[in-house]
C-alpha positions in Angstrom: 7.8 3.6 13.8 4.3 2.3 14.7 0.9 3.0 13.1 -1.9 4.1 14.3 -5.1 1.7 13.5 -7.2 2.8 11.2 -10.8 1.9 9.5 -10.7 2.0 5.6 -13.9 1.8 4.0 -14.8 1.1 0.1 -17.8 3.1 -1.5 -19.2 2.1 -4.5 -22.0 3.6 -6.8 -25.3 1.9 -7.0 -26.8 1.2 -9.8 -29.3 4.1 -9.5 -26.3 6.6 -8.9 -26.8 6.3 -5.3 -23.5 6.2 -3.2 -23.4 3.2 -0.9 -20.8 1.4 1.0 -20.0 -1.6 -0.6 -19.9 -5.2 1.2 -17.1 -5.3 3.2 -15.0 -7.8 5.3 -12.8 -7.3 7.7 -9.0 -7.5 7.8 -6.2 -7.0 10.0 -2.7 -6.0 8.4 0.0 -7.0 10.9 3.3 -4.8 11.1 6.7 -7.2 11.8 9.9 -6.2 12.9 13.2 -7.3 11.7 12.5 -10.3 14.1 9.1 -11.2 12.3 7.1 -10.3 15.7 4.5 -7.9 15.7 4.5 -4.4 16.5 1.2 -2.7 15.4 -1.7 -3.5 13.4 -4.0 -1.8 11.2 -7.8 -2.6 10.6 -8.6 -3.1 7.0 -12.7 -3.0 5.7 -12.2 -4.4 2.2 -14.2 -5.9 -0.6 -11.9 -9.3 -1.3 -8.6 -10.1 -0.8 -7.0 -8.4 -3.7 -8.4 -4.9 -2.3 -7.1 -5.7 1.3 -3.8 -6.5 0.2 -3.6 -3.4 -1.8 -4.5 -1.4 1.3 -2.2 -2.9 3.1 0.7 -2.0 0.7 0.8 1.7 1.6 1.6 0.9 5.3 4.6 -0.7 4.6 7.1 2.1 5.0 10.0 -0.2 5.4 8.3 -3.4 7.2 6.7 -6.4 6.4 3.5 -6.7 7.0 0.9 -10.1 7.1 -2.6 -9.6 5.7 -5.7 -11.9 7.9 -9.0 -12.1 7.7 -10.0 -13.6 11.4 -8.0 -17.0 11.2 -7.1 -17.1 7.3 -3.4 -15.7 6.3 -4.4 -13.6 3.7 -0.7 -12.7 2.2 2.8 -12.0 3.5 3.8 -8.5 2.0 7.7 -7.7 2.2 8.9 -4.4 2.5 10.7 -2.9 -0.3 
């Protein structure tokens, strides 16, 4: 099962009440198969590292997945 790539944004309120999208960096979540290659990826716009690892959680669905941010492994996240 692959998944598509997709751009996840955070938005935060401003102090004024304003909505505004929050600083983000980017992240890719890499999809591995029972062999540890890869066989998708998803791309991940998240605050730190904490928020990119929780994005990446809900595309487990049975895989394991490896967080980066460009050449920085970010987390190793084993399917359930």
């Amino acid at each position: 099962m692959l998944l598509q790539s997709e751009r996840i944004a955070e938005r935060r309120q401003t102090s004024e009440g304003d909505c505004a999208e929050a600083q983000a960096s980017y992240y890719r979540a890499y999809v591995l198969n029972d062999d540890g290659q890869i066989v998708d990826f998803a791309q991940l716009y998240a605050i730190d590292d904490e928020d990119a690892k929780r994005q990446a959680k809900h595309l487990r669905d049975g895989f394991d997945i490896e967080v980066w941010q460009q050449n920085r492994k970010v987390a190793l996240l084993r399917s359930a």
